[in-house]
Residue frames as qw, qx, qy, qz and C-alpha x, y, z in Angstrom:
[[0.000, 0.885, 0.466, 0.000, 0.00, 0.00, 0.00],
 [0.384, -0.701, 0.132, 0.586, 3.03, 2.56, 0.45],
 [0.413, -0.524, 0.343, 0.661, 4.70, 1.82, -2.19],
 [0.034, -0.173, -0.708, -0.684, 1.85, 2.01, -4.67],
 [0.217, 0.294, 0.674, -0.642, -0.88, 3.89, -2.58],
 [0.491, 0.406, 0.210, -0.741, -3.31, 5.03, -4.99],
 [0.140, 0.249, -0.852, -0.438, -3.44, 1.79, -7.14],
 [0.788, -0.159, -0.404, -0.437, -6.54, -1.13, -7.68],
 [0.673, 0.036, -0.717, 0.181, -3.83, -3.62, -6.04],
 [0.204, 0.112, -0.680, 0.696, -2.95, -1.39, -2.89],
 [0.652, -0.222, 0.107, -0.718, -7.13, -0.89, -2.29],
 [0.871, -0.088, -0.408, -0.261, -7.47, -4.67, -2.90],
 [0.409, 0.087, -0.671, 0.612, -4.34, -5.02, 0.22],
 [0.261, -0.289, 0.203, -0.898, -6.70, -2.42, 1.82],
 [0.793, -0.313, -0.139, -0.503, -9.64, -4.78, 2.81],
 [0.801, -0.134, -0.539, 0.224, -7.21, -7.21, 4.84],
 [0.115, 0.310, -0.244, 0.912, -5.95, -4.07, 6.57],
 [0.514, -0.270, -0.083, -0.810, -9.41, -3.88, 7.61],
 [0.820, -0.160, -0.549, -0.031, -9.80, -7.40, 8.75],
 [0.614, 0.006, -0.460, 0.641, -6.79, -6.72, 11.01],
 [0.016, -0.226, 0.347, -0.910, -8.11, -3.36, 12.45],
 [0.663, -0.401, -0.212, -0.596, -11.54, -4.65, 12.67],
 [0.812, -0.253, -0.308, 0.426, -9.74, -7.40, 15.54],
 [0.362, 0.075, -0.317, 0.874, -8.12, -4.47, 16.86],
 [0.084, -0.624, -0.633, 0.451, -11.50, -3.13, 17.59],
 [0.056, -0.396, 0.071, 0.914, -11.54, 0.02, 15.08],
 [0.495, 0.507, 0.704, 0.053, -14.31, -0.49, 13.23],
 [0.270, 0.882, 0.170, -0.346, -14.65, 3.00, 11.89],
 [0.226, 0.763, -0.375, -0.476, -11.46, 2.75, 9.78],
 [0.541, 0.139, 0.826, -0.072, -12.39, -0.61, 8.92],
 [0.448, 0.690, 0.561, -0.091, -15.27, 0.61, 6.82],
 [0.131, 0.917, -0.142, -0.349, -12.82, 3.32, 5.16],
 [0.026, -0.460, 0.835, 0.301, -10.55, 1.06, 4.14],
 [0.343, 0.321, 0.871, 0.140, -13.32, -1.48, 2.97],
 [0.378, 0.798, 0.350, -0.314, -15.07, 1.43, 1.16],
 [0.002, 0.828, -0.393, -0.399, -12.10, 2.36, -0.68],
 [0.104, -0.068, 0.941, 0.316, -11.25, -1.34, -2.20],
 [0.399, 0.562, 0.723, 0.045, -15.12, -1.49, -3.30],
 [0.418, 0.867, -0.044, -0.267, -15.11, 1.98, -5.06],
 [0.324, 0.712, -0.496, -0.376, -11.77, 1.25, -6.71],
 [0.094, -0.113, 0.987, 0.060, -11.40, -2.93, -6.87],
 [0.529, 0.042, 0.480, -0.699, -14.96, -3.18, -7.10],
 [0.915, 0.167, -0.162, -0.330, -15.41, -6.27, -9.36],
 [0.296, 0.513, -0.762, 0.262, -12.18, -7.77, -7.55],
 [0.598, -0.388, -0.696, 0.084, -13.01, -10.73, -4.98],
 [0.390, -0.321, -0.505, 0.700, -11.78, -8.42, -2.34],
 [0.131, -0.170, -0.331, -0.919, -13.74, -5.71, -3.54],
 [0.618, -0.240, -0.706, -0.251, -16.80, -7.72, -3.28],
 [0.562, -0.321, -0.605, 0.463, -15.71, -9.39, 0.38],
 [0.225, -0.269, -0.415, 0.840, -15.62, -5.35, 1.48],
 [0.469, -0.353, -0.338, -0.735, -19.11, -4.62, 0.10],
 [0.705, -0.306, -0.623, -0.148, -20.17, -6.91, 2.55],
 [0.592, -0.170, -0.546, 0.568, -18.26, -6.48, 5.21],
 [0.008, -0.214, -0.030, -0.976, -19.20, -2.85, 4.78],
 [0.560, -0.444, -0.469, -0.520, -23.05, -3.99, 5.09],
 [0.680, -0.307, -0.591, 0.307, -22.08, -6.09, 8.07],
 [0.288, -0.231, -0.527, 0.766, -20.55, -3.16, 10.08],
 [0.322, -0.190, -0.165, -0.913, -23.64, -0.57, 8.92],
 [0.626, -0.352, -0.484, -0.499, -25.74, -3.17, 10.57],
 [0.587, -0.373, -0.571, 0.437, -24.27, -4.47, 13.55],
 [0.230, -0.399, -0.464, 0.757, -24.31, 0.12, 14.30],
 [0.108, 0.172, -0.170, -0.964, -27.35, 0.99, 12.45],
 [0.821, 0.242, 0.103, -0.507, -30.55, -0.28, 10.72],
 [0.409, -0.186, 0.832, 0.325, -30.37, -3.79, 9.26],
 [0.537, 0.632, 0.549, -0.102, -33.36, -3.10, 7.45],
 [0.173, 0.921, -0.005, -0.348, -31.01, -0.63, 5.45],
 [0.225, -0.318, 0.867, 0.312, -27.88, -2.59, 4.90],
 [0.495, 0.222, 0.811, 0.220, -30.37, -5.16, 3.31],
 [0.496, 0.771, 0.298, -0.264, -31.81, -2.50, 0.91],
 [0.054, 0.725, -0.610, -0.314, -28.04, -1.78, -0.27],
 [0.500, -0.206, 0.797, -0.269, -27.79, -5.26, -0.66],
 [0.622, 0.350, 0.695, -0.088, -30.53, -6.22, -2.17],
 [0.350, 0.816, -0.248, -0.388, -30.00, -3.46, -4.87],
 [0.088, -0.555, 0.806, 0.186, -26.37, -4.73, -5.57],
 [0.421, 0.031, 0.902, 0.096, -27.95, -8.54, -5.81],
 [0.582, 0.676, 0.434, -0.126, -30.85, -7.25, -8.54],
 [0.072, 0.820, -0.221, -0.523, -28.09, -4.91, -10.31],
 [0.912, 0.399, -0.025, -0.090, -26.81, -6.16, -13.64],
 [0.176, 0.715, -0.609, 0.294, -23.44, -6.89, -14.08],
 [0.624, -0.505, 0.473, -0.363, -23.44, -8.81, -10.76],
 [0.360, 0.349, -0.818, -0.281, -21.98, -12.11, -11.02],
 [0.741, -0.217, -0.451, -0.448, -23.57, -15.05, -9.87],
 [0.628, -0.030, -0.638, 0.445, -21.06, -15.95, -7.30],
 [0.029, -0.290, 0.150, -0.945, -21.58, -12.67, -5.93],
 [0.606, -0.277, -0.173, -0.725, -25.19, -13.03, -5.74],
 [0.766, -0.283, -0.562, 0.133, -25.16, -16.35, -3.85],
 [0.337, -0.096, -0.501, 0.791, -22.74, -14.39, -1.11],
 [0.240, -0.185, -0.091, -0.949, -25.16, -11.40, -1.42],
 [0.745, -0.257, -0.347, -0.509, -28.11, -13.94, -0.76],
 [0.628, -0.418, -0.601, 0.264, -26.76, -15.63, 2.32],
 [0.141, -0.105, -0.349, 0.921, -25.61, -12.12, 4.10],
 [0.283, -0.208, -0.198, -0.915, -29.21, -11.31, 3.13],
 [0.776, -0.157, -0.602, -0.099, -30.35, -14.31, 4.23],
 [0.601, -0.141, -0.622, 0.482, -28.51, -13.58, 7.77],
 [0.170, -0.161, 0.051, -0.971, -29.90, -9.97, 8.19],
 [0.561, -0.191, -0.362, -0.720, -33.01, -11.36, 7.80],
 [0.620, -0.252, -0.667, 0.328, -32.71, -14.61, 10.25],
 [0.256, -0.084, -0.620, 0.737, -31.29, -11.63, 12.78],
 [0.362, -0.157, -0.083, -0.915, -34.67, -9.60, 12.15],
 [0.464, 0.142, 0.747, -0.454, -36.55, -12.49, 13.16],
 [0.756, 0.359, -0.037, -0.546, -38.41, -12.33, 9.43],
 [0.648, 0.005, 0.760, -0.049, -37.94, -16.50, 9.37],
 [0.733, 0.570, 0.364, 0.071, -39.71, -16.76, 5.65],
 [0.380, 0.899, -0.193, -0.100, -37.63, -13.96, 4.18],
 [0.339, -0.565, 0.740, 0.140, -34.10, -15.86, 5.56],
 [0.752, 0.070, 0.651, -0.072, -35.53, -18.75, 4.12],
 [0.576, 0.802, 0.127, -0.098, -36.41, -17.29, 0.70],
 [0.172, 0.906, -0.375, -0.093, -32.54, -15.74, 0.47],
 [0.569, -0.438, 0.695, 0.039, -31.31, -18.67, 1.94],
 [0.808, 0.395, 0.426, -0.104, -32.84, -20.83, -0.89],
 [0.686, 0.715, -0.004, 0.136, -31.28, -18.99, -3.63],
 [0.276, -0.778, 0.565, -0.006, -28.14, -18.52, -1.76],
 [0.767, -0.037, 0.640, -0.034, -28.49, -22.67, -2.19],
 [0.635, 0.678, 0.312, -0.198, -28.89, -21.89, -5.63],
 [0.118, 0.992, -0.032, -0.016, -26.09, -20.32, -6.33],
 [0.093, -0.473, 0.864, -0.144, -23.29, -21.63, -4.91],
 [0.909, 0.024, -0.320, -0.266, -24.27, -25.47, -5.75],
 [0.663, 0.292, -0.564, 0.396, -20.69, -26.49, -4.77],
 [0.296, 0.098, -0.628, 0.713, -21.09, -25.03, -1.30],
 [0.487, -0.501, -0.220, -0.681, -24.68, -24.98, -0.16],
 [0.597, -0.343, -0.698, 0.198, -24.51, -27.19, 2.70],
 [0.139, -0.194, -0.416, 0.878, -24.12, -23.70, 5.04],
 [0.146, -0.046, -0.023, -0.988, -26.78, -22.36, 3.45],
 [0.626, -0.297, -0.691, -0.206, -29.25, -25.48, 3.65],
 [0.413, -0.281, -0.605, 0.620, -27.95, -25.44, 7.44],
 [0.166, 0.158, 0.282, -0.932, -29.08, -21.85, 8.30],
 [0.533, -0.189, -0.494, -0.660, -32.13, -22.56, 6.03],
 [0.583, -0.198, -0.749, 0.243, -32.72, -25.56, 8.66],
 [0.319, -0.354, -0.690, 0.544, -32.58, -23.42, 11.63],
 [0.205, -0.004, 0.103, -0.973, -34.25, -20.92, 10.75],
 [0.724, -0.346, -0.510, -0.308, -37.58, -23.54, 10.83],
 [0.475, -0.271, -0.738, 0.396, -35.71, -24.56, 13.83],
 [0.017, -0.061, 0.080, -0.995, -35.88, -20.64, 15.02],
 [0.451, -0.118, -0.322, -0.824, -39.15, -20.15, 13.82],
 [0.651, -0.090, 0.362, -0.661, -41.15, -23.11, 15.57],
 [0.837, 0.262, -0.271, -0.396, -41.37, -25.56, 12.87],
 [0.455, -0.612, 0.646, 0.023, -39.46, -28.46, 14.01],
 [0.795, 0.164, 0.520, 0.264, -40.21, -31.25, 11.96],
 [0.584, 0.807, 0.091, 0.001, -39.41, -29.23, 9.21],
 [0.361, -0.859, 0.362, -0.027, -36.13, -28.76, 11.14],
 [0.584, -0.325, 0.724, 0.171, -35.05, -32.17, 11.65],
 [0.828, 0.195, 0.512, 0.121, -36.03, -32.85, 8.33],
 [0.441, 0.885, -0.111, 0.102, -34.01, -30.22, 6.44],
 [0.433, -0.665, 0.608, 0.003, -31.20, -31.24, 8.78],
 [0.785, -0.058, 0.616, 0.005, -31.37, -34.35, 7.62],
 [0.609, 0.784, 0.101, -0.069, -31.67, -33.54, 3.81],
 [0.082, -0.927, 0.331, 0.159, -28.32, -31.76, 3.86],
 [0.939, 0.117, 0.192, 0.261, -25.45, -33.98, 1.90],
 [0.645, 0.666, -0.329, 0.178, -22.71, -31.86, 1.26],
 [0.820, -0.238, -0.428, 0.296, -19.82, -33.34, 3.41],
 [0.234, 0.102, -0.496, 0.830, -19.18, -31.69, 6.83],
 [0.474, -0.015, 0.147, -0.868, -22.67, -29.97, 6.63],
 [0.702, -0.132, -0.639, -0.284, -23.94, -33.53, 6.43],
 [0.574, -0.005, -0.704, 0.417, -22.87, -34.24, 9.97],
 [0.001, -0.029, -0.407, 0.913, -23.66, -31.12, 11.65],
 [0.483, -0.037, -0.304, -0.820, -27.16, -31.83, 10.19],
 [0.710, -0.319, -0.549, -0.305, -28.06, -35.14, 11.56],
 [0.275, -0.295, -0.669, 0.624, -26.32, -34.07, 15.15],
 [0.205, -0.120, -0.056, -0.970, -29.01, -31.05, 14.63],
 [0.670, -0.141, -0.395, -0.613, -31.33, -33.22, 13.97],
 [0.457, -0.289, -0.734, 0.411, -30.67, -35.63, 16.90],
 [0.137, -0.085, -0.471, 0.867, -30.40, -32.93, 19.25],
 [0.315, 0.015, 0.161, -0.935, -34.11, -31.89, 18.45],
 [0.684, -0.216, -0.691, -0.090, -35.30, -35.70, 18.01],
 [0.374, -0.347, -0.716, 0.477, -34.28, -36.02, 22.13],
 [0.228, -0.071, 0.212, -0.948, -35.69, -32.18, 22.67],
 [0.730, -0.057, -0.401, -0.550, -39.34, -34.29, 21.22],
 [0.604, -0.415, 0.578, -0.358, -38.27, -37.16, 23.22],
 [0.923, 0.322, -0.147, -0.152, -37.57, -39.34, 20.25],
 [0.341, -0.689, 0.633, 0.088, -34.50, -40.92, 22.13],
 [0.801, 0.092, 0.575, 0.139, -34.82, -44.40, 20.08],
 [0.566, 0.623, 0.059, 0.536, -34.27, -42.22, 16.04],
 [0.121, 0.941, -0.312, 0.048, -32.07, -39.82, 17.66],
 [0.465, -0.587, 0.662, 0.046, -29.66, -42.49, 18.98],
 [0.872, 0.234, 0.403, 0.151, -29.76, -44.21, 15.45],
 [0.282, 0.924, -0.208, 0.155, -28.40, -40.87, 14.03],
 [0.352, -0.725, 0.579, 0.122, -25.32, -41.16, 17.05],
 [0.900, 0.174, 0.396, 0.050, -25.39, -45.13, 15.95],
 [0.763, 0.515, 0.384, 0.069, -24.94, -44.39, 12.27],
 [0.145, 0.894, -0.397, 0.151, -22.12, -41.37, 12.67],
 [0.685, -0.510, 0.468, -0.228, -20.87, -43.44, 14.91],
 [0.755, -0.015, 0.626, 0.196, -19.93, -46.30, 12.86],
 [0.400, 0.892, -0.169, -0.124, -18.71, -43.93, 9.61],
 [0.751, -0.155, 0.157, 0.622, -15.15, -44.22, 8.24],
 [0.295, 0.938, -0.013, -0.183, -12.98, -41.89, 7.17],
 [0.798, 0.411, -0.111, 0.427, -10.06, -41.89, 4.85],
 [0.237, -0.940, 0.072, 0.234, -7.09, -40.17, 6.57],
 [0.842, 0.350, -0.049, 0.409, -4.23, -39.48, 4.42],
 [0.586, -0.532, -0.048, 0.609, -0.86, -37.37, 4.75],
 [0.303, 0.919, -0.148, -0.204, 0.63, -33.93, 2.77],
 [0.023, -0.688, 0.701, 0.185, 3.68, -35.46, 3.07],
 [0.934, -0.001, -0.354, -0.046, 4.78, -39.05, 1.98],
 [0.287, -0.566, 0.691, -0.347, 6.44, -40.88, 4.36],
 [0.429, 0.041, -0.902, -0.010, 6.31, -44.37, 6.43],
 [0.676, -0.641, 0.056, -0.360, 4.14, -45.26, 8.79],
 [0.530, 0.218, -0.782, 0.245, 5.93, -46.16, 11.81],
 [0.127, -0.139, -0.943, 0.275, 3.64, -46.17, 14.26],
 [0.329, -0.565, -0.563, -0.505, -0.57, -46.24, 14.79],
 [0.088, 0.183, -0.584, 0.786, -1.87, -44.75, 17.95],
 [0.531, 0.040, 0.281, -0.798, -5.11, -45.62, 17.36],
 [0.330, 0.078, 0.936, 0.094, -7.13, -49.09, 17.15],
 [0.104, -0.202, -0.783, -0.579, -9.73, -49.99, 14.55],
 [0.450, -0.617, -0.535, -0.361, -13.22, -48.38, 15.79],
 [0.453, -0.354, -0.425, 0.699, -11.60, -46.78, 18.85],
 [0.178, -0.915, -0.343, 0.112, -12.70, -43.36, 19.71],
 [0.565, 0.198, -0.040, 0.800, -10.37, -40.28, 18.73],
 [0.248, -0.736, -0.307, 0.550, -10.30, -37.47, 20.79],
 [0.365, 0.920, 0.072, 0.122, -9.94, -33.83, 18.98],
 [0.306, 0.835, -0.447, 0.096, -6.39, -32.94, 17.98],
 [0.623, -0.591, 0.511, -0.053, -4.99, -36.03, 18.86],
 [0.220, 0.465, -0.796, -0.318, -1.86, -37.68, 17.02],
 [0.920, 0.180, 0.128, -0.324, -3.36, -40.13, 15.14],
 [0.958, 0.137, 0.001, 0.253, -0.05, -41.50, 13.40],
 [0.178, -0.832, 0.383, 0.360, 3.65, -40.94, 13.13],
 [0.857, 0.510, 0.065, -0.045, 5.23, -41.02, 10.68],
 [0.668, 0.006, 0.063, 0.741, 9.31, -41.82, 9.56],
 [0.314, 0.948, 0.043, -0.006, 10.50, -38.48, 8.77],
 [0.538, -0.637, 0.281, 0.476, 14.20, -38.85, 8.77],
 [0.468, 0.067, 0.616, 0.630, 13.80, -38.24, 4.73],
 [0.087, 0.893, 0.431, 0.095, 11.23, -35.33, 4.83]]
């Protein structure tokens, strides 16, 4: 950014700047430095990322019902790309959830789903709770359930447990644990190597961040 302040690149450096002060607690030159990579980067990913982020901090100290009108503009404008519009439709989608207006999250959420094919499972998920939210449970457990891309497949049927035992269905939520429960997964390495020793039996329980293998490295 110094040594090329008034360029596309040093605005597009400008929205990580902004990341970092916005963790430092300065929101206000946050949004100056994320207003400055969307007026001059503004069809650049980071561009984009500080439209949003912009919206985000105009709501979290202002109207959300206003962010989403900026928003929604931007997602009906032409030009717009479709990736865009999927991001545009889940931050619209989350504006709405925080307003409480349950059908409208849903609605953004949907095409948010739409949009991003390759990476709906987050947006199926918030769809999901926002039935949960809203009252509707079976609809809940059964959009949880629905949910197949992998990672957001998992958090979906422990969702959906967790509001099977709220119902008192303790016999299909403990087929969900059951059926996670007895999954594999492939684990492989970045590096090659030998194995030279397992630390973990077949169907044993693994705890979170625990060494699972070691491996030779006296040739890495």
């Amino acid at each position: 950014r110094k040594a090329q302040p008034d360029t596309e690149l040093a605005a597009r450096a400008g929205y990580y700047v902004a990341l970092l002060v916005l963790d430092e607690g300065r929101p206000e030159q946050a949004r100056r430095l994320c207003q400055e990579a969307a007026t001059r980067a503004p069809r650049s990913d980071e561009g984009l990322e500080a439209q949003l982020l912009v919206a985000q901090l105009d709501a979290a100290h202002g109207s959300v019902q206003a962010a989403m009108k900026v928003l929604s503009a931007r997602f009906a404008a032409p030009g717009t790309t479709l990736r865009y519009r999927g991001r545009l439709a889940q931050q619209l989608g989350d504006f709405a959830r925080r307003a409480g207006a349950w059908a409208s999250a849903i609605a953004w959420y949907e095409r948010a789903a739409t949009l991003l094919p390759g990476r709906n499972g987050e947006a199926l998920y918030r769809m999901a709770s926002c039935y949960e939210e809203g009252g509707d449970l079976e609809m809940a457990i059964a959009r949880y359930r629905a949910i197949a891309e992998a990672g957001w497949d998992v958090r979906g049927r422990l969702a959906a447990a967790k509001l099977l035992e709220r119902q008192g269905a303790w016999d299909a939520a403990e087929a969900i644990y059951e059926a996670l429960a007895s999954e594999s997964v492939m684990v492989t390495s970045k590096v090659p190597g030998i194995v030279e020793r397992i630390n973990i039996a077949e169907g044993q329980r693994a705890a979170a961040g625990q060494v699972l293998v070691h491996l030779d490295d006296r040739e890495l």
